[in-house]
KEVEX-375848 format. One line per field, with one value per residue (C-alpha): residue number from 1; x, y, z. Coordinates in nm, 2 decimals. Layout:
N
seq <- NUM ...
x <- X ...
y <- Y ...
z <- Z ...
This chain:
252
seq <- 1 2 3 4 5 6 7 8 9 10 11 12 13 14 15 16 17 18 19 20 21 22 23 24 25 26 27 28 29 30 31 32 33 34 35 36 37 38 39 40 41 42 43 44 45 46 47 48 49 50 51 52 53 54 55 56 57 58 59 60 61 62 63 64 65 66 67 68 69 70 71 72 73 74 75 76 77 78 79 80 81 82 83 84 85 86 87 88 89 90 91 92 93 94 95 96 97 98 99 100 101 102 103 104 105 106 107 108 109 110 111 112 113 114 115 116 117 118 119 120 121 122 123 124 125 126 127 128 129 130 131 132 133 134 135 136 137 138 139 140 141 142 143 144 145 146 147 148 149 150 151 152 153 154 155 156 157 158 159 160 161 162 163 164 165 166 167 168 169 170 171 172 173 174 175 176 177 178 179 180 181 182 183 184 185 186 187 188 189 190 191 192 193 194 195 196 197 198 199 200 201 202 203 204 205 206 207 208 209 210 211 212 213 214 215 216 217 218 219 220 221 222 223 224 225 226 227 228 229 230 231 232 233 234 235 236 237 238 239 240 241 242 243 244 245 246 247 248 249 250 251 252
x <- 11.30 11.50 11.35 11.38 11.19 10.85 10.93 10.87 11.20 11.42 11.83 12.01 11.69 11.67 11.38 11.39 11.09 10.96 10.92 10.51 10.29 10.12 10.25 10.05 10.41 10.43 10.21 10.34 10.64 10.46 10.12 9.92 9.64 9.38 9.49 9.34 9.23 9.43 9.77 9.86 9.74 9.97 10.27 10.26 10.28 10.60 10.77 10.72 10.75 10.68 10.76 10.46 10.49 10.17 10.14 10.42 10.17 9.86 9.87 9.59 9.33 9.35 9.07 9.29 9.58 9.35 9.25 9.61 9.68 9.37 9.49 9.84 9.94 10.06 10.43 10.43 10.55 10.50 10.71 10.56 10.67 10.63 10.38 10.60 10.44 10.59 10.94 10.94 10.68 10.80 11.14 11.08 10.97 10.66 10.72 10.51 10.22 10.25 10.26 9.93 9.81 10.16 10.05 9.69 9.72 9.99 9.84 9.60 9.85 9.87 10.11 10.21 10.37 10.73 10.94 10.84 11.08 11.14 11.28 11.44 11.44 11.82 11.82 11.80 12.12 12.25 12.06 12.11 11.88 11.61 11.64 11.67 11.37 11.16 11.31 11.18 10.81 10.79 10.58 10.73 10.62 10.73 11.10 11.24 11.46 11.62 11.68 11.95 12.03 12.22 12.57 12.65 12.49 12.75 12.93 13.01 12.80 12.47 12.51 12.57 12.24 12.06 12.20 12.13 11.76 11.76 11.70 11.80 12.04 11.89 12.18 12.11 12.20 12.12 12.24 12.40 12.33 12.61 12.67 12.74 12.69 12.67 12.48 12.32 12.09 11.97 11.82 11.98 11.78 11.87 11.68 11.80 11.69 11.85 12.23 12.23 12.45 12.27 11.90 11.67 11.44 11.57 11.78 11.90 12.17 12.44 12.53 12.83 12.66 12.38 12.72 12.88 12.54 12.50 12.79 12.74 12.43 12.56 12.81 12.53 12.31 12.61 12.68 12.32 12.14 11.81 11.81 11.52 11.61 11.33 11.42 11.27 11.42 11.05 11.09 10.99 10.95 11.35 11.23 11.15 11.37 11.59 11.48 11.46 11.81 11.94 11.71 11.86 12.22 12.15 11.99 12.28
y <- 7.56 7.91 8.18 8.54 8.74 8.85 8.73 8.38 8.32 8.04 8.15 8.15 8.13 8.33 8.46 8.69 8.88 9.25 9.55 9.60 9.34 9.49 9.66 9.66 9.59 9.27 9.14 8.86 8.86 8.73 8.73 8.59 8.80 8.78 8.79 9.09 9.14 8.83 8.93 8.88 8.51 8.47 8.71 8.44 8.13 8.25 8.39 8.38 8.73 9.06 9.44 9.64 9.96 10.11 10.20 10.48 10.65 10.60 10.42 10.17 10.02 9.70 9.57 9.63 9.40 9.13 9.10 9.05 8.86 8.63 8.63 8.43 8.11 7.99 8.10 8.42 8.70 9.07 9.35 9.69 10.02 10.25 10.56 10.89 11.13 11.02 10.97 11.22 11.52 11.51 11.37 11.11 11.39 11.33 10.97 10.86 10.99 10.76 10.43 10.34 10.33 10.13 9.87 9.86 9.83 9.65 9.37 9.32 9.12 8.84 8.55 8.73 9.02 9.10 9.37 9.77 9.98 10.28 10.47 10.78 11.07 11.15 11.49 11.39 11.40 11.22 11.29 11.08 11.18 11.19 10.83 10.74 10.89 10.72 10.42 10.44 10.52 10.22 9.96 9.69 9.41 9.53 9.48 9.79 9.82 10.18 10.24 10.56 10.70 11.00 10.90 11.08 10.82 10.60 10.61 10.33 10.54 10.51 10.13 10.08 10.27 10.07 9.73 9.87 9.96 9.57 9.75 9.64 9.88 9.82 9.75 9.89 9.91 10.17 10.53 10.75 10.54 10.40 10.07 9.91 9.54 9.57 9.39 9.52 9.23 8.87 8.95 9.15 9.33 9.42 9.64 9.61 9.99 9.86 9.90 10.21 10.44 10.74 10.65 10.48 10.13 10.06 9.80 9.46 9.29 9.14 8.79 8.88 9.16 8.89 8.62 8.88 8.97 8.59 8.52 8.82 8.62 8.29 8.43 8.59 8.26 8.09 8.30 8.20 8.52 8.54 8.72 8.92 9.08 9.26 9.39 9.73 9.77 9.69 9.90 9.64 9.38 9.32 9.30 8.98 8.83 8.97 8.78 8.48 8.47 8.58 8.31 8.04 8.15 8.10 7.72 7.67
z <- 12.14 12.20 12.02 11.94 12.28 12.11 11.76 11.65 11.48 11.62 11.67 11.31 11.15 10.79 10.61 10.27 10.16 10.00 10.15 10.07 9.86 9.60 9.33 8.99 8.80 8.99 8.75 8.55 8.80 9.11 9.01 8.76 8.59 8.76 9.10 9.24 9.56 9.66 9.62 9.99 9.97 9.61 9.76 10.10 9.89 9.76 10.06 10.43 10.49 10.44 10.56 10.51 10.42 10.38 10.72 10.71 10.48 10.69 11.03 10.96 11.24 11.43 11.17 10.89 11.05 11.21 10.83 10.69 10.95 10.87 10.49 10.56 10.67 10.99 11.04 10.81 10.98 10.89 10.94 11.01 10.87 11.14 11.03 10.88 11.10 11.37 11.20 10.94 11.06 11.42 11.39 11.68 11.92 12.14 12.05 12.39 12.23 11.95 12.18 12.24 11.84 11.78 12.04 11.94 11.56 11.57 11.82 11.56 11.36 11.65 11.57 11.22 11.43 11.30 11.40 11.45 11.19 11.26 10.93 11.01 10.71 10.56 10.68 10.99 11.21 11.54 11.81 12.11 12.35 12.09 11.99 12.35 12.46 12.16 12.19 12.54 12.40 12.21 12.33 12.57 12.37 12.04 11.90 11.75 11.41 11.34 11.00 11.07 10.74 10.79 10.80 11.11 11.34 11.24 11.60 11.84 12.10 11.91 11.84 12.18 12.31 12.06 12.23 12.56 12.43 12.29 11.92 11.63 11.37 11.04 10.81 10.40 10.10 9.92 9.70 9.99 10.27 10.50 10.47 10.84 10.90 11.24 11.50 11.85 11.94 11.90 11.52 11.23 10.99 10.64 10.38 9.99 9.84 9.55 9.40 9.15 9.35 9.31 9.33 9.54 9.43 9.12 8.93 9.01 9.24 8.98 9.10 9.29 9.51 9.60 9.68 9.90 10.11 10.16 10.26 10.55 10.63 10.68 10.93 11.13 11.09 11.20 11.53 11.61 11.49 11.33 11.01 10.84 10.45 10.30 9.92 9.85 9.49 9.40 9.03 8.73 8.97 9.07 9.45 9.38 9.18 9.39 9.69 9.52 9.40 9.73 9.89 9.63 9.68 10.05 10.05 9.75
């Protein structure tokens, strides 16, 4: 069977998840009291994937993703968060230098291994030659999302470097972030930051936001694209409800 190069997703294949796992206000909305330290196992019997996103706080070690990866079942996959001091404190400079702790920790996760995201601050502006060069750094085996959110790198230019680099643009929703469905390789990815126009992770889809997003990801299911949707509107537990309603409206 075709799959996605380096990603075990099969063409027009969708998965919906979080982005990140455990949140102590996800109790009594995912997990039952009592859950504790297994909220990975309970968050992976409810959805197939995740983005985590405690690494862009702290870059963890190889142990710490053998051990997720030893905590999920066979065909979970795990997105990683790239960590914020190479996107935020250096602004993708000196990216090279990041490479070899991306590859090693990120190795760690085997067959759970999901995309690298690369989450670029607001403030930061278009920069072509930047994101080329880091883009470049990135290790060969690991496929690249760019979340862009400064609306300048909006541009056909930069969506093509990304299809030439075999990235994908990370499409969002979210207060004061552009709002591009477009697609520069063979997966899309899509992060929900939640729909309050002027802040960030909070609130809840209404019915017919969730309709219109599915009926985006049908049409890129349908043109024989994997799709990856991670909900990051994680505020009184709407994340997942959220991706449940979204997953729903898909199968409906």
């Amino acid at each position: 069977m075709d799959t996605v190069a380096h990603l075990r997703l099969s063409p027009g294949e969708v998965r919906i998840g979080t982005s990140g796992w455990s949140y102590d206000h996800w109790r009594d909305v995912l997990y039952p009291r009592g859950t504790g330290s297994r909220r990975l196992e309970e968050f992976a019997q409810s959805f197939d994937t995740v983005e985590l996103n405690s690494s862009f706080y702290h870059w963890p070690r190889r142990s710490s993703f053998e051990s997720w990866a030893s905590r999920v079942p066979p065909g979970f996959l795990m997105a990683v968060k790239a960590p914020r001091g190479l996107t935020h404190a250096r602004k993708l400079a000196s990216a090279q230098a990041w490479s070899d702790r991306l590859a090693e920790g990120s190795a760690g996760l085997g067959e759970v291994r999901g995309p690298l995201l690369l989450q670029l601050p607001p403030d930061l502006e278009r920069d072509d030659e930047r994101l080329s060069a880091a883009l470049d750094a990135m290790p060969p085996d690991c496929r690249v999302v760019v979340e862009l959110r400064h609306p300048s790198w909006v541009a056909d230019d930069v969506f093509a470097l990304l299809q030439d680099r075999d990235a994908a643009y990370c499409v969002t929703s979210g207060a004061h972030m552009p709002l591009e469905p477009r697609v520069t390789t063979d997966f899309v990815y899509v992060r929900f930051h939640g729909p309050d126009p002027e802040r960030l992770y909070v609130g809840s889809y209404d019915d017919a936001a969730l309709a219109w997003w599915a009926g985006r990801i049908a049409e890129w299911r349908d043109a024989g694209l994997a799709v990856l949707c991670y909900f990051n509107n994680d505020g009184g537990g709407a994340a997942v409800r959220d991706a449940r309603r979204l997953r729903d409206e898909m199968l409906g």
